[in-house]
N, C-alpha and C positions, 0 to 999 in steps of 0.2 A: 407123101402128100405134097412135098415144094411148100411146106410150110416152116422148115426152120431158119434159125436165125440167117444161116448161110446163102440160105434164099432170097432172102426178106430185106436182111441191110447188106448191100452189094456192095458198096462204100462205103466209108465214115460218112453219116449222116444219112444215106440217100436209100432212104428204104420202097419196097414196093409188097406194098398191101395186096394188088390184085387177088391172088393164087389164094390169101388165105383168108382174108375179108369179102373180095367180091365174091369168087367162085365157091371154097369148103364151107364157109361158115354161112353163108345167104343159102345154098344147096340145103344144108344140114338142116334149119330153122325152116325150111319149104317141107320139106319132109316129114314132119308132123309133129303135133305138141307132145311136149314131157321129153324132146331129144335133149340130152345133154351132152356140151363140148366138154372136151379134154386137149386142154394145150401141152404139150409134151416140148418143153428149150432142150436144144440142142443142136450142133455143127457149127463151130465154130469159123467166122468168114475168113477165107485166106487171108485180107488183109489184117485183119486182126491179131494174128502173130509172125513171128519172124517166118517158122519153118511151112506156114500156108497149112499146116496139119489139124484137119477137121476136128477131131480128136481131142487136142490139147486146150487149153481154156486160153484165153485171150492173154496178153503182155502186158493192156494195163484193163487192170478191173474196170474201172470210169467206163470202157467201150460196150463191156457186160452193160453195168449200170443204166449206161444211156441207151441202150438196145432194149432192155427190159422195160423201164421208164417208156419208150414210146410204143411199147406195145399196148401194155397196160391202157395208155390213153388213149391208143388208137381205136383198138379194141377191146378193151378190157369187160364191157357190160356185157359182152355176148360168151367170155369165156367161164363156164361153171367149174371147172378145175383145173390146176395147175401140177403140173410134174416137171422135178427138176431133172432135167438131162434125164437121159432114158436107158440107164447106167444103172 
């Protein structure tokens, strides 16, 4: 869906919402009542670790931490459940 993290923060800090705020989740909530979202984290951004491997979890947790943190706030009221990594 171009909605993981890999997608989402391109850089440190510099996240883009579109794909999964404007487009999946506006799409979904148009679609009719009683849909419920399911956020699935996961893909780790190549910056995020040395070897750029999707895969592997990030080098310093903080980058997790602050990726998570602004999603939550970004979007966090339209997500009805959360799954960790899809592992």
């Amino acid at each position: 869906s171009g909605t993981t993290w890999r997608m989402i923060e391109t850089s440190r800090g510099v996240f883009d919402w579109n794909r999964l705020r404007d487009i999946y989740i506006s799409r979904t909530k148009r679609s009719g009542t009683g849909v419920k979202i399911l956020y699935t984290f996961g893909e780790t951004p190549a910056w995020a670790n040395a070897s750029g491997d999707k895969t592997l979890p990030p080098d310093n947790l903080d980058d997790w931490r602050d990726y998570v943190t602004a999603l939550v706030d970004e979007i966090g009221h339209d997500i009805d459940y959360w799954e960790i990594w899809n592992e």
